[in-house]
C-alpha positions as CSV (number, residue, x, y, z in Angstrom):
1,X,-55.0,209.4,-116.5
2,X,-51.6,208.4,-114.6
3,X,-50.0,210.6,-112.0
4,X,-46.2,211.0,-111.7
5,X,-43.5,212.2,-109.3
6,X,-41.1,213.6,-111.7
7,X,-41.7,215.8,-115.2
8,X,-40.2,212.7,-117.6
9,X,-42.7,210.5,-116.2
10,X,-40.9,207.7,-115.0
11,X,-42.2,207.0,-111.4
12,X,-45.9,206.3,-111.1
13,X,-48.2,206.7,-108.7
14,X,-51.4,205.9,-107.3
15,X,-51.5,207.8,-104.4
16,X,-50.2,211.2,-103.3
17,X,-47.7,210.7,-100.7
18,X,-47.3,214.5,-99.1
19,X,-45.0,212.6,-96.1
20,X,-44.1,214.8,-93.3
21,X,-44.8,218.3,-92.6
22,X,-45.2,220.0,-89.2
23,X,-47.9,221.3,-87.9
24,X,-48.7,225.2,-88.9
25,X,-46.5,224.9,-92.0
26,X,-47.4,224.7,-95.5
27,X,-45.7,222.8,-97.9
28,X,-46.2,223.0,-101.7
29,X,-46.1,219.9,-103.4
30,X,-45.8,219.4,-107.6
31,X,-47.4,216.0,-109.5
32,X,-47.2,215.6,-113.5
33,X,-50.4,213.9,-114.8
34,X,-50.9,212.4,-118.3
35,X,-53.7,211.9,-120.0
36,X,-52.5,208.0,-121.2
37,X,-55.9,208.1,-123.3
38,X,-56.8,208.9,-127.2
39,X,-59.6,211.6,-126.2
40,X,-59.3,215.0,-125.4
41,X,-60.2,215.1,-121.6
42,X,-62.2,218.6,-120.7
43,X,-63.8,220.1,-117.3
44,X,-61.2,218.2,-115.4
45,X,-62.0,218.7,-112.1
46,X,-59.3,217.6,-109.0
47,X,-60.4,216.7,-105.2
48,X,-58.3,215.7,-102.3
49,X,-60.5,214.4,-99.9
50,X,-58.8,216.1,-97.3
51,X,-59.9,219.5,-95.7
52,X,-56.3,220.9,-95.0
53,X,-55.0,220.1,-98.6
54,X,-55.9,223.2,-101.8
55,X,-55.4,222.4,-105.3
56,X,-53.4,225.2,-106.3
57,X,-53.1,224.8,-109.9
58,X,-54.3,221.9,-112.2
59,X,-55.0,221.6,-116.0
60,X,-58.7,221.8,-117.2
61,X,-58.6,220.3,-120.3
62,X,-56.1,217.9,-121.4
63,X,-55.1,216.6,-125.1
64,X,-54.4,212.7,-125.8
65,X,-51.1,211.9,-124.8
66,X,-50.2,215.1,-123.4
67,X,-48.9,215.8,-119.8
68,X,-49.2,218.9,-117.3
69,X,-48.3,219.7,-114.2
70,X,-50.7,219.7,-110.6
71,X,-49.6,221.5,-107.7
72,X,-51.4,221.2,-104.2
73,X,-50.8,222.4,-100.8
74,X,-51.0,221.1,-97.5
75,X,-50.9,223.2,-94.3
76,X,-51.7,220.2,-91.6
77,X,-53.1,221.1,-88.2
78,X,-51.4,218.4,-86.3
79,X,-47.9,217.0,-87.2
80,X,-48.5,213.1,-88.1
81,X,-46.0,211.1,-87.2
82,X,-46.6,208.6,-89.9
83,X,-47.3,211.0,-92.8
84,X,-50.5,211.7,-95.2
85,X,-51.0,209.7,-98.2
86,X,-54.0,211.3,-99.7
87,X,-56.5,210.1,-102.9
88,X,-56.5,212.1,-106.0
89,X,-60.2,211.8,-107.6
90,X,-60.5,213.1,-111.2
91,X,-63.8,214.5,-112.6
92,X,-64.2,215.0,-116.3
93,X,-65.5,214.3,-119.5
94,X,-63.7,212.6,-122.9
95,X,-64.3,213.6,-125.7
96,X,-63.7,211.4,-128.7
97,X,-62.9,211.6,-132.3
């Protein structure tokens, strides 16, 4: 699975760069992910490991070469001067054939 920035799926990435946001705010953020495999991926489960950051919506199943969108939030506590980069971990099953 590869993560995006932008719906044609031009600018990968490997890590979820939220940048700045101050404190109390929340800020809603979009990713396009494609499934760059040959099997149907199912029970896709999505974790930030990050207690101030919610999946908001996220595909559960994806076909082989198809893309969908993934929208989180983050509502930080404390404004970081530096930014959050965050890791996406994806849980799920392939199914092949």
């Amino acid at each position: 699975m590869k993560i995006y920035t932008d719906e044609k799926l031009t600018q990968e990435i490997s890590v979820l760069d939220l940048g700045i946001v101050p404190a109390g705010e929340t800020k809603r953020f979009v990713f396009y992910l494609l499934n760059d495999s040959e099997a149907t991926l199912r029970n896709l489960e999505f974790i930030v490991a990050h207690d101030e950051i919610k999946v908001i919506e996220a595909p559960k199943e994806l076909l082989a070469k198809v893309s969908d969108e993934l929208i989180i939030e983050w509502s930080p506590s404390v404004t970081l001067k530096e930014g959050l980069k965050a890791r996406l971990h994806i849980k799920g099953i392939e199914l092949w054939g």
